[in-house]
VEXTORKOL-603256 format. One record per residue (C-alpha): residue number from 1; residue in three letters; x, y, z. Coordinates in nm, 3 decimals. Layout:
<site nr="NUM" rest="ALA" u="X" v="Y" w="Z"/>
...
***
This chain:
<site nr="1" rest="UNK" u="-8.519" v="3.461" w="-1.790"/>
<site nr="2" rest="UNK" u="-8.458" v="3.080" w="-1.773"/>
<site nr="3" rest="UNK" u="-8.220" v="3.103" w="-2.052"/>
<site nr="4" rest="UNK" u="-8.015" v="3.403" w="-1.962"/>
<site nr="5" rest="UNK" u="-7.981" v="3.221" w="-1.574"/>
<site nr="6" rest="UNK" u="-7.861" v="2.864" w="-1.823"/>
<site nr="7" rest="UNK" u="-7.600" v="3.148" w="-1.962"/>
<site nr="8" rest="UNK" u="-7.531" v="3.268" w="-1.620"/>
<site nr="9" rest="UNK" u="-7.429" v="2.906" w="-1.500"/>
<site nr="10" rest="UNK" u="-7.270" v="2.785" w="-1.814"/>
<site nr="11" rest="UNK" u="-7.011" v="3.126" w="-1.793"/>
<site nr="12" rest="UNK" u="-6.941" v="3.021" w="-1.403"/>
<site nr="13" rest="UNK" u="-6.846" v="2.680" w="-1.520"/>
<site nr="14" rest="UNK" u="-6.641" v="2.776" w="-1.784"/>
<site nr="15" rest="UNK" u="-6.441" v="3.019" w="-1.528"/>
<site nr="16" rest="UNK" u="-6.431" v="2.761" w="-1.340"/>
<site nr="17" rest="UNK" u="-6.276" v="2.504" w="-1.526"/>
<site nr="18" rest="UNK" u="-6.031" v="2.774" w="-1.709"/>
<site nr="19" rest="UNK" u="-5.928" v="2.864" w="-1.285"/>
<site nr="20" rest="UNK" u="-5.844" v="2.489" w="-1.270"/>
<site nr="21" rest="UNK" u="-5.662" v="2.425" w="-1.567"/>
<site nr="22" rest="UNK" u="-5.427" v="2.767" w="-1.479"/>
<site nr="23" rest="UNK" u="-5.381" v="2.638" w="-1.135"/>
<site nr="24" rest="UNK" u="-5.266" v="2.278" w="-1.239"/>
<site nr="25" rest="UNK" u="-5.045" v="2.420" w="-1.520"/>
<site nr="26" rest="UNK" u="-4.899" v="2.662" w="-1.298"/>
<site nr="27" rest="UNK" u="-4.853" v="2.353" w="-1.044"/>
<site nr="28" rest="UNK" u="-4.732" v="2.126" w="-1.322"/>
<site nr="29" rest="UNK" u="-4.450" v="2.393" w="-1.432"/>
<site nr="30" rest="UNK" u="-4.329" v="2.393" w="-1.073"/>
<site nr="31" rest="UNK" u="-4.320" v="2.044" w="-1.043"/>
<site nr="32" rest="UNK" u="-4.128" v="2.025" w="-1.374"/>
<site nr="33" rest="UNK" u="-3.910" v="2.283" w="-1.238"/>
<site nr="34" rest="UNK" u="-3.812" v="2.133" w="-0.928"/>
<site nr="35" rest="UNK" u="-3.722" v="1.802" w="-1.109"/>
<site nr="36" rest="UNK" u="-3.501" v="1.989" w="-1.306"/>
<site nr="37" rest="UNK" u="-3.343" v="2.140" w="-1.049"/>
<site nr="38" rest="UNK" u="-3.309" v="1.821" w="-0.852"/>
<site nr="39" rest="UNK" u="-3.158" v="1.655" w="-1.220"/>
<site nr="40" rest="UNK" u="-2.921" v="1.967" w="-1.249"/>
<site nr="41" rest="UNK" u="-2.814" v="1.931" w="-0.878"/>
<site nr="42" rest="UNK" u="-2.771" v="1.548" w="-0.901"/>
<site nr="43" rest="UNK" u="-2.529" v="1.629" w="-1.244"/>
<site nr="44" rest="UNK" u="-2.314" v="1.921" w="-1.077"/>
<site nr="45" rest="UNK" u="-2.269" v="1.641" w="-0.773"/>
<site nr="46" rest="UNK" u="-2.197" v="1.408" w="-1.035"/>
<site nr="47" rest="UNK" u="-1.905" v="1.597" w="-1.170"/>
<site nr="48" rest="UNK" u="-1.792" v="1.708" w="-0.902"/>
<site nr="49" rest="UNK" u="-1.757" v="1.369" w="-0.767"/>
<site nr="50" rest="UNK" u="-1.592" v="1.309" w="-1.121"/>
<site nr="51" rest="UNK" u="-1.349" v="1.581" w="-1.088"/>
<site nr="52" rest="UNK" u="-1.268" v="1.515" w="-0.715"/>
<site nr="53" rest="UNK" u="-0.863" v="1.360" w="-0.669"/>
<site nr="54" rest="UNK" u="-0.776" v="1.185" w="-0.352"/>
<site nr="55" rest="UNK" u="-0.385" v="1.177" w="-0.273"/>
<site nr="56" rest="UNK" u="-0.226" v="0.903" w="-0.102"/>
<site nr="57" rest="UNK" u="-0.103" v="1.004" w="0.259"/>
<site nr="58" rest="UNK" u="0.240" v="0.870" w="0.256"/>
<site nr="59" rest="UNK" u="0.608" v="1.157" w="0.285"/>
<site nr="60" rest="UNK" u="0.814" v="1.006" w="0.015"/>
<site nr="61" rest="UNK" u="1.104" v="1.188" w="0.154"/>
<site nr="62" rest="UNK" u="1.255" v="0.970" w="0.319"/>
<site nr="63" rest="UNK" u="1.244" v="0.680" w="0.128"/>
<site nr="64" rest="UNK" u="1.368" v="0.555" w="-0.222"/>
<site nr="65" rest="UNK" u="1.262" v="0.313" w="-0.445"/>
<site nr="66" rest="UNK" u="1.343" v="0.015" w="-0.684"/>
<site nr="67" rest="UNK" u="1.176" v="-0.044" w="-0.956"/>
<site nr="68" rest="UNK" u="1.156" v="-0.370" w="-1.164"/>
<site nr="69" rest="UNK" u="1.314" v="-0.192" w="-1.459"/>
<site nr="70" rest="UNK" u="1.677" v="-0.169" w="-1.564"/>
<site nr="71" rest="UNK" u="1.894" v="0.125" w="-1.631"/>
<site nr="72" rest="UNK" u="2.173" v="0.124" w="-1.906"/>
<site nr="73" rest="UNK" u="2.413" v="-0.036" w="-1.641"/>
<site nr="74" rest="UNK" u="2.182" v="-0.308" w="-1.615"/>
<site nr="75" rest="UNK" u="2.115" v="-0.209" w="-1.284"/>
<site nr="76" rest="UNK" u="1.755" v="-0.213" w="-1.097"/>
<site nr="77" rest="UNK" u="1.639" v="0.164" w="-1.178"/>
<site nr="78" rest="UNK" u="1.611" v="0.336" w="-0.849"/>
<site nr="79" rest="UNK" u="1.477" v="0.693" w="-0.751"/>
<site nr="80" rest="UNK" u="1.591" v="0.864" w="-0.399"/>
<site nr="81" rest="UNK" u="1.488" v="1.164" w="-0.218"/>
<site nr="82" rest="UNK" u="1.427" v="1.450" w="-0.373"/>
<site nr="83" rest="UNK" u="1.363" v="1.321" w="-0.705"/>
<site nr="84" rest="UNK" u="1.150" v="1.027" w="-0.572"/>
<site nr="85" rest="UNK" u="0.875" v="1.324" w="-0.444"/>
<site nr="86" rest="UNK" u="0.804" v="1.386" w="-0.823"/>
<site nr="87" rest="UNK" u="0.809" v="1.039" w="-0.879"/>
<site nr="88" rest="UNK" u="0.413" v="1.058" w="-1.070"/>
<site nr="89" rest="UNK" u="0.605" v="1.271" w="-1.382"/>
<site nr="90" rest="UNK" u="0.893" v="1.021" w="-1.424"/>
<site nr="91" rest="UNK" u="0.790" v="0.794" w="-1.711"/>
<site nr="92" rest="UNK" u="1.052" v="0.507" w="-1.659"/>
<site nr="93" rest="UNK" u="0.860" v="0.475" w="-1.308"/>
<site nr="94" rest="UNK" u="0.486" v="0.542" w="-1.436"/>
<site nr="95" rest="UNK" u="0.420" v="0.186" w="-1.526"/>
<site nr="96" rest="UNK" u="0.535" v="0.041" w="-1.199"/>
<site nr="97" rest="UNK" u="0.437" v="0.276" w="-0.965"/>
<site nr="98" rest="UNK" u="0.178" v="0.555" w="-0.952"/>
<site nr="99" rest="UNK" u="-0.104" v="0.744" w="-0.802"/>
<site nr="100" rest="UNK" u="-0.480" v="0.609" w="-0.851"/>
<site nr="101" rest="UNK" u="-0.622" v="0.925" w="-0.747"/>
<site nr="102" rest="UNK" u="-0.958" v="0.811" w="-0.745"/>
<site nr="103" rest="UNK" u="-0.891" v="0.572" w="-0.475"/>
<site nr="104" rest="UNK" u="-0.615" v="0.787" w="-0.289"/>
<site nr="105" rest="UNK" u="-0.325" v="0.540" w="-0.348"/>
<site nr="106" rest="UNK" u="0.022" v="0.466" w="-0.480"/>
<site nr="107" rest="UNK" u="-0.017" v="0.122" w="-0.645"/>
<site nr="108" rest="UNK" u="0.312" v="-0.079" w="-0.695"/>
<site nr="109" rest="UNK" u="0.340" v="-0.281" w="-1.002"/>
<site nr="110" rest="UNK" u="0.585" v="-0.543" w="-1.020"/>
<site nr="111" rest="UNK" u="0.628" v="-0.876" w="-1.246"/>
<site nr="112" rest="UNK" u="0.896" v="-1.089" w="-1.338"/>
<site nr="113" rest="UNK" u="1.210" v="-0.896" w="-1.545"/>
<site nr="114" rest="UNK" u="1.602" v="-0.904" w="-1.588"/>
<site nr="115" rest="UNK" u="1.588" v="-0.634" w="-1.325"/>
<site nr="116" rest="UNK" u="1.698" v="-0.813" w="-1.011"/>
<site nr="117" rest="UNK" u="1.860" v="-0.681" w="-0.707"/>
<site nr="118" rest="UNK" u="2.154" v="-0.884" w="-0.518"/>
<site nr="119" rest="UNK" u="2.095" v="-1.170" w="-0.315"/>
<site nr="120" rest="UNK" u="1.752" v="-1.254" w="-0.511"/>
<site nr="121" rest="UNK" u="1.571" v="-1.400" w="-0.797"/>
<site nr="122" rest="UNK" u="1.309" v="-1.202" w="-0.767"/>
<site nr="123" rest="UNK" u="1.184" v="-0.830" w="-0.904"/>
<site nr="124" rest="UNK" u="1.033" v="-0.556" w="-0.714"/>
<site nr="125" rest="UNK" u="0.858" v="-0.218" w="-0.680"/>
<site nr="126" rest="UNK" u="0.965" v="-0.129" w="-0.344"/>
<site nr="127" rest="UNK" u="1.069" v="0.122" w="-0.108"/>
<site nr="128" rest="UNK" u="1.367" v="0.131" w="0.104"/>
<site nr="129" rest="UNK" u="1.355" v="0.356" w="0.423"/>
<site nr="130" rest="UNK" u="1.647" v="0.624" w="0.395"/>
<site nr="131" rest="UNK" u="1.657" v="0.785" w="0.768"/>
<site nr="132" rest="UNK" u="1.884" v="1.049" w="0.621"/>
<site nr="133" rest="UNK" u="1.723" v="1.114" w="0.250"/>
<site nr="134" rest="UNK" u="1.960" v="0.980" w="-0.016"/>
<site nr="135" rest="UNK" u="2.186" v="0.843" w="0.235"/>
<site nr="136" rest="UNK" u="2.184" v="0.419" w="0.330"/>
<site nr="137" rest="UNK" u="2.432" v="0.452" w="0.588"/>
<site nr="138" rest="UNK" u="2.235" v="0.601" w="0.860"/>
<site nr="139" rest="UNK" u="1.987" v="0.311" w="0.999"/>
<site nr="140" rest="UNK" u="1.783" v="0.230" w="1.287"/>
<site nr="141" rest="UNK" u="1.891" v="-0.061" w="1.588"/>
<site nr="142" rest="UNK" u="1.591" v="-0.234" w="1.825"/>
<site nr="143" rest="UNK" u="1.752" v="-0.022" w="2.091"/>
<site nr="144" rest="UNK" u="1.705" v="0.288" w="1.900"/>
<site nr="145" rest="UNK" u="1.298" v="0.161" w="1.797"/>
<site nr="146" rest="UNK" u="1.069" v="0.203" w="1.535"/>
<site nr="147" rest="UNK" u="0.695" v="0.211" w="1.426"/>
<site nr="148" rest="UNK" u="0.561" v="0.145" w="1.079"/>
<site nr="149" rest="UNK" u="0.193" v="0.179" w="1.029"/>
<site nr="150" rest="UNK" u="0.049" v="0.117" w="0.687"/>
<site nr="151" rest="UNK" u="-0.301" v="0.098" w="0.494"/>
<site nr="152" rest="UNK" u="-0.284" v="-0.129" w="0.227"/>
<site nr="153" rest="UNK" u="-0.463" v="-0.336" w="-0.020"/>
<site nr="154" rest="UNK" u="-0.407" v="-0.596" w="-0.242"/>
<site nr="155" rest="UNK" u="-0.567" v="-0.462" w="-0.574"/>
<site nr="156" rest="UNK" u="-0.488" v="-0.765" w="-0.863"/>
<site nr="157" rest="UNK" u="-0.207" v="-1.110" w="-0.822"/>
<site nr="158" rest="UNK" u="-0.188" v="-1.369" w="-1.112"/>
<site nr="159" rest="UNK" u="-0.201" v="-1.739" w="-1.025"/>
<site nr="160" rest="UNK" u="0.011" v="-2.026" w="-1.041"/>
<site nr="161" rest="UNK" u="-0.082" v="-2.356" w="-1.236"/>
<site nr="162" rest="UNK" u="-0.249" v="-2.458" w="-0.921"/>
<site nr="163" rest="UNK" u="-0.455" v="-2.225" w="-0.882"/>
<site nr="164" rest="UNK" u="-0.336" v="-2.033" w="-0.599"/>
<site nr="165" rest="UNK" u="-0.252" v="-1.690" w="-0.581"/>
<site nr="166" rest="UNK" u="0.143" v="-1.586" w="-0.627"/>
<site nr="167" rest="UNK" u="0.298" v="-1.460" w="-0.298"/>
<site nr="168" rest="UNK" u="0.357" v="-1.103" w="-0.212"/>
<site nr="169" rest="UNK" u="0.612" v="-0.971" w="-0.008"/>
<site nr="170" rest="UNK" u="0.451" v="-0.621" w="0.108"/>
<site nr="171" rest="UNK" u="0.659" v="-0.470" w="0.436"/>
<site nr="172" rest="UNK" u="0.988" v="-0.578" w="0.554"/>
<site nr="173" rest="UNK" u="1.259" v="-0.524" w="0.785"/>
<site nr="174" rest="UNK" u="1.600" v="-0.574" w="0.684"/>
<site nr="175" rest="UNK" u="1.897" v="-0.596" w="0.847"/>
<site nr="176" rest="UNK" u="2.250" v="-0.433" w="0.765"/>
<site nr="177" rest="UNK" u="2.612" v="-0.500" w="0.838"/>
<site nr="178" rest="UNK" u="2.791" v="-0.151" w="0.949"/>
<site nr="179" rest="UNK" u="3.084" v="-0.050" w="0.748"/>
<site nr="180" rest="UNK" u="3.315" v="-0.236" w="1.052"/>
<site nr="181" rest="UNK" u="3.130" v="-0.530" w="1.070"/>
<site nr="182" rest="UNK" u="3.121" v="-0.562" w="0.680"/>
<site nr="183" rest="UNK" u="3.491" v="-0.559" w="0.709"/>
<site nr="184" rest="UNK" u="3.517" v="-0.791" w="1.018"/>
<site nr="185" rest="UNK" u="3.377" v="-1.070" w="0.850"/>
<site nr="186" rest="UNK" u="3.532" v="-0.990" w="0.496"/>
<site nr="187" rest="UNK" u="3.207" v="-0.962" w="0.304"/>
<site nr="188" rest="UNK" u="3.177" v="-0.774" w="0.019"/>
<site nr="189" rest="UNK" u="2.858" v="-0.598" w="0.112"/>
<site nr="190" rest="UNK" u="2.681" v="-0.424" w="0.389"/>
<site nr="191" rest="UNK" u="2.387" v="-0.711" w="0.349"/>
<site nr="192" rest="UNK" u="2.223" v="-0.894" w="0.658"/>
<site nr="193" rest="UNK" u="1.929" v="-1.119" w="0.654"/>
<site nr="194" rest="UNK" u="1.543" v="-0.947" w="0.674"/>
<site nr="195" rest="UNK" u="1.434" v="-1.025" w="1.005"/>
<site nr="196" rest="UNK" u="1.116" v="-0.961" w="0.914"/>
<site nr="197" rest="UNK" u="0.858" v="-1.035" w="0.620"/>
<site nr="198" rest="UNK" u="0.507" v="-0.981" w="0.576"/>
<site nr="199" rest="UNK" u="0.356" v="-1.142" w="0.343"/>
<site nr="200" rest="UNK" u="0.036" v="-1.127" w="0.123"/>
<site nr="201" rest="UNK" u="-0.063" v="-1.490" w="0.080"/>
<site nr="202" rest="UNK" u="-0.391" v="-1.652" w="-0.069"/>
<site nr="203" rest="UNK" u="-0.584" v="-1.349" w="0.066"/>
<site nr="204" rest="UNK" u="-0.421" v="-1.369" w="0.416"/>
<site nr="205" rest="UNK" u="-0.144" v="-1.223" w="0.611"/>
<site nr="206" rest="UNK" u="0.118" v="-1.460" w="0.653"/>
<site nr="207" rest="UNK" u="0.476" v="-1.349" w="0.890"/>
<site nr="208" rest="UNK" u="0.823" v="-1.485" w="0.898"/>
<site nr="209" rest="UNK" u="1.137" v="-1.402" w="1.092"/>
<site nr="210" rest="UNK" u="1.462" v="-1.518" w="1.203"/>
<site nr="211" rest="UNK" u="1.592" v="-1.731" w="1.427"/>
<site nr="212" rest="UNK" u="1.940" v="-1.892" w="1.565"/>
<site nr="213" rest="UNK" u="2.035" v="-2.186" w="1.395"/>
<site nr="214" rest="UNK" u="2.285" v="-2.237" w="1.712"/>
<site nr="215" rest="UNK" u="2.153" v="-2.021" w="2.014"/>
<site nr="216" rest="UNK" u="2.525" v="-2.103" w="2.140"/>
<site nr="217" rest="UNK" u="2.689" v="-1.901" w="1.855"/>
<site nr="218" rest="UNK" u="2.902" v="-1.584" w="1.991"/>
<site nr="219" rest="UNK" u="3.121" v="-1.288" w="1.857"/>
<site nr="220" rest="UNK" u="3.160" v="-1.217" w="1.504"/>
<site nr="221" rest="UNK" u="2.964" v="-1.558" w="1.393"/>
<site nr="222" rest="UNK" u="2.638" v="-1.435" w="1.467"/>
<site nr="223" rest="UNK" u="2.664" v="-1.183" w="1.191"/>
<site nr="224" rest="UNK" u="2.719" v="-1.402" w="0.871"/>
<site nr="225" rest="UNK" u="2.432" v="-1.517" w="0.710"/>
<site nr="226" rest="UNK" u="2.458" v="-1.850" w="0.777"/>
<site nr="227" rest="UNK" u="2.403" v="-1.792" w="1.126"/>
<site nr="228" rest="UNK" u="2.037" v="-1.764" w="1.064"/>
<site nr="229" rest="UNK" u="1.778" v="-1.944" w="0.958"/>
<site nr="230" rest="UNK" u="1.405" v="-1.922" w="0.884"/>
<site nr="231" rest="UNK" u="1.116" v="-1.955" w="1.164"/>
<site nr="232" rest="UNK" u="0.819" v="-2.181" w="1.063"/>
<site nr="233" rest="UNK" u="0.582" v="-1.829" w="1.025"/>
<site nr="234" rest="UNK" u="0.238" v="-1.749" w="1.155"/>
<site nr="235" rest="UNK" u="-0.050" v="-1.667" w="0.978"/>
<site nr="236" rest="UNK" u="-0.336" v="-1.422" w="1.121"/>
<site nr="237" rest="UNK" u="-0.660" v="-1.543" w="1.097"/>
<site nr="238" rest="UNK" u="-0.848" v="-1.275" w="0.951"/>
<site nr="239" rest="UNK" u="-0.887" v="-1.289" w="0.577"/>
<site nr="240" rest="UNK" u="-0.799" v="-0.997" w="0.379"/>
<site nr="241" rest="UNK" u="-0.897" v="-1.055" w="0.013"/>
<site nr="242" rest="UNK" u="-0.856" v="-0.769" w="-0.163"/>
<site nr="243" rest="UNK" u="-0.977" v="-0.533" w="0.082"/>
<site nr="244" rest="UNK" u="-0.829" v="-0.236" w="0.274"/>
<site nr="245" rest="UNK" u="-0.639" v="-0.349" w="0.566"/>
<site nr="246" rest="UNK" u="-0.403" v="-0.204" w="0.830"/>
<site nr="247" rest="UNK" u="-0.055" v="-0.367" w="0.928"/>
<site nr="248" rest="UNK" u="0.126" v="-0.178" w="1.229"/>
<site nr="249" rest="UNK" u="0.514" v="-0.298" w="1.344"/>
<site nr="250" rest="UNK" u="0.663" v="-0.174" w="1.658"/>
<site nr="251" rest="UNK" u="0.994" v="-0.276" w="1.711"/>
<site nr="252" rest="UNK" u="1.166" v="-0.186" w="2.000"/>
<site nr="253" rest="UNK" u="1.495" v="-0.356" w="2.242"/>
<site nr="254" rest="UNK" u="1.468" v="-0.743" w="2.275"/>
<site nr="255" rest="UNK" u="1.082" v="-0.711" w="2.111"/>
<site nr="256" rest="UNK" u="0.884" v="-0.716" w="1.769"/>
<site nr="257" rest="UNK" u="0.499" v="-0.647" w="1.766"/>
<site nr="258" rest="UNK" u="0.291" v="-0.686" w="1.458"/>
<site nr="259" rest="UNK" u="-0.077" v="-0.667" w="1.458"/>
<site nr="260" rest="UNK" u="-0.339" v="-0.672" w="1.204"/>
<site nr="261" rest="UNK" u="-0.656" v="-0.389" w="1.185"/>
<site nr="262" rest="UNK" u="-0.557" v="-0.391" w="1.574"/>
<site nr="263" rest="UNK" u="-0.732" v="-0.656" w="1.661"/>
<site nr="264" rest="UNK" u="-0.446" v="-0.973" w="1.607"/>
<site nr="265" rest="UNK" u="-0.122" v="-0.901" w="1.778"/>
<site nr="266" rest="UNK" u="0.174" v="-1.130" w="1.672"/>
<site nr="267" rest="UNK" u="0.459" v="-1.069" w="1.953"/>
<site nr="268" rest="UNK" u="0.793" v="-1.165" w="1.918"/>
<site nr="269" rest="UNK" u="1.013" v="-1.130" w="2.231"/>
<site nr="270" rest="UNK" u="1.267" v="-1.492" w="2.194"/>
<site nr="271" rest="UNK" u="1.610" v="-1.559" w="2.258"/>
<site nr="272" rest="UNK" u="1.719" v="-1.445" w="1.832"/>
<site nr="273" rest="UNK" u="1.500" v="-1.131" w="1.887"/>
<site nr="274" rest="UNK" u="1.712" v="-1.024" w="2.145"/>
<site nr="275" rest="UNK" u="2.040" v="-1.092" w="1.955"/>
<site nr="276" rest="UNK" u="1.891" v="-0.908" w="1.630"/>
<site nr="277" rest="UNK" u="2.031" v="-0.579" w="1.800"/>
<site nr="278" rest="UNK" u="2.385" v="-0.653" w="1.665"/>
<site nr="279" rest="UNK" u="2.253" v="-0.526" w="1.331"/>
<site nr="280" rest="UNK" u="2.124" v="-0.211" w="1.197"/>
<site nr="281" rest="UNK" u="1.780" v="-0.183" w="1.012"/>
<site nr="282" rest="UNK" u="1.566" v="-0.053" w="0.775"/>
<site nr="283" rest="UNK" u="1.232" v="-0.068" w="0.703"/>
<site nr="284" rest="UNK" u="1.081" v="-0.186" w="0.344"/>
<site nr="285" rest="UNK" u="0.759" v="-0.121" w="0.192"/>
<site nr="286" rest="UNK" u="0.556" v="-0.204" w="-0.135"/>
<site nr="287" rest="UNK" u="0.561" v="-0.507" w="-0.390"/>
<site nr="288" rest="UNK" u="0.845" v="-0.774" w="-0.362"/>
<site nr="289" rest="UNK" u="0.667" v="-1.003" w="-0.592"/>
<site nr="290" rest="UNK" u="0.748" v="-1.406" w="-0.515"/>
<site nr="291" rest="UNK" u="0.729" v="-1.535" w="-0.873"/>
<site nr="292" rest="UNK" u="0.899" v="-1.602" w="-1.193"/>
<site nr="293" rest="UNK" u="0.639" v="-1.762" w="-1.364"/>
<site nr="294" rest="UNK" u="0.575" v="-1.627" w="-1.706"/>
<site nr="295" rest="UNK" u="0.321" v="-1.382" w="-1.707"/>
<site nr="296" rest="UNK" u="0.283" v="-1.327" w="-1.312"/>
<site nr="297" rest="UNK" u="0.196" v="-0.976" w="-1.184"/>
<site nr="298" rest="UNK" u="0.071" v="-0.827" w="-0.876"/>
<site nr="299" rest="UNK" u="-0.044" v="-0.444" w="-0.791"/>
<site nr="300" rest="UNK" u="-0.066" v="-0.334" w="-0.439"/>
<site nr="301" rest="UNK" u="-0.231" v="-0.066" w="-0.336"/>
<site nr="302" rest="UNK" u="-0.089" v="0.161" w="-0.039"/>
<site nr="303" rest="UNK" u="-0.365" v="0.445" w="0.096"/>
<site nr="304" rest="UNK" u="-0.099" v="0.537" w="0.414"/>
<site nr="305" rest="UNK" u="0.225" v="0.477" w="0.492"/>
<site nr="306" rest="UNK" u="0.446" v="0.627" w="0.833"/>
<site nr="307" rest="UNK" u="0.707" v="0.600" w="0.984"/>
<site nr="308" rest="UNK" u="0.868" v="0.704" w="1.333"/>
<site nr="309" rest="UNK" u="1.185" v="0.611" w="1.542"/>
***
């Protein structure tokens, strides 16, 4: 009897113990389940992450640009509205400017070539406003206004032999000579000076305008060249680097605003501000690179890029 009741317990521990071991197997297989899942779901993200493209928010059509390349002419190569839209599949322009879509930006490449424009030493990947697509002749005045707001970044600059970083000339506003006025004065070419530059400097944002060199000048003087000189520029105090920032210009009769990431404000409402509205405008936007040094290269980086009037 003892030994049958010994056979009794020894079969309940046995079912038992086989009970457990099917319960934590069947709870082990879940777990191992649900980690896979979790692995599967963390590599579907992954790819999808991967496959993800982020496009730059900027209209192309209305602006053209010049590239630090030359054409058989010799000539900076230059692409204008429409073709300028499909810019990404033209291969002359692919190694100075084009899409990084994992960042969501055109980046503008430019380094020292034999493609110069007039007036300078210097090369560029840069955009020129066209108010009228393909057309130069129809600009903007201070009386008439404008607004450029940008997001930008400063993704790689060479140095000099000093050490520092090589400027960057990354918005502008230049001025034109109408048709008449070009004439008036007998110059060969609708140029006028910038009357504004914004600069990429050593990690900061550094701006220059014009000024009067004689505030007593009148009539058709005022429109040479000569007539204006350089103002001793301002630099904002925030630092940059090589981070995302945000430059806004508003321009409108008698004033110039330009702030940075809205919280400095650089306003420009003097005597040679007010007599800028002899001249037409346009507004300039990209890589105007500052150096001939052998070598030298920057790449800017713009995420957003509008304009209104």
């Amino acid at each position: 009897m003892k030994v049958f009741r010994r056979e009794i317990v020894l079969l309940v521990v046995l079912l038992f113990l086989s009970v457990g071991a099917t319960s934590q197997s069947k709870k082990d297989a879940a777990q191992s389940e649900v980690k896979v899942e979790k692995q599967d779901k963390k590599t579907r993200q992954k790819r999808k992450k991967k496959k993800k493209v982020k496009l730059p928010n900027i209209d192309l059509s209305h602006w053209k640009v010049t590239l630090p390349v030359t054409k058989e002419n010799g000539k900076p190569y230059e692409i204008s509205p429409p073709e300028i839209v499909d810019f990404a599949k033209n291969e002359k322009a692919r190694p100075y400017m084009y899409i990084d879509s994992t960042k969501g930006a055109i980046v503008f490449h430019a380094m020292p070539t034999a493609s110069k424009t007039a007036n300078t030493k210097y090369t560029r990947s840069e955009l020129r406003e066209q108010m009228v697509p393909g057309d130069n002749n129809t600009n903007w005045t201070f009386k008439q206004g404008g607004k450029l707001s940008a997001k930008i970044a400063m993704e790689a600059v060479s140095k000099d032999d000093n050490g520092k970083y090589h400027k960057v000339i990354i918005l502008q506003i230049h001025g034109r000579l109408t048709n008449k006025q070009r004439d008036l004065i007998g110059q060969k070419d609708n140029n006028a000076p910038p009357i504004l530059k914004i600069y990429w400097q050593n990690g900061k944002i550094r701006v220059k305008t014009k000024v009067l060199k004689n505030k007593a000048v009148t009539g058709d003087a005022i429109l040479h060249e000569e007539a204006w000189g350089d103002d001793k520029g301002r630099t904002f105090e925030q630092e940059v680097g090589f981070r995302k920032f945000n430059i806004e210009v508003n321009v409108s009769n008698g004033k110039m605003v330009v702030s940075l990431n809205k919280n400095e404000f650089f306003v420009y409402d003097s005597f040679s501000i007010k007599k800028w509205g002899v001249f037409e405008n346009y507004f300039k936007a990209g890589n105007y690179f500052q150096s001939r040094d052998e070598g030298s290269y920057a790449k800017v980086k713009f995420y957003d890029l509008k304009v209104t009037h």
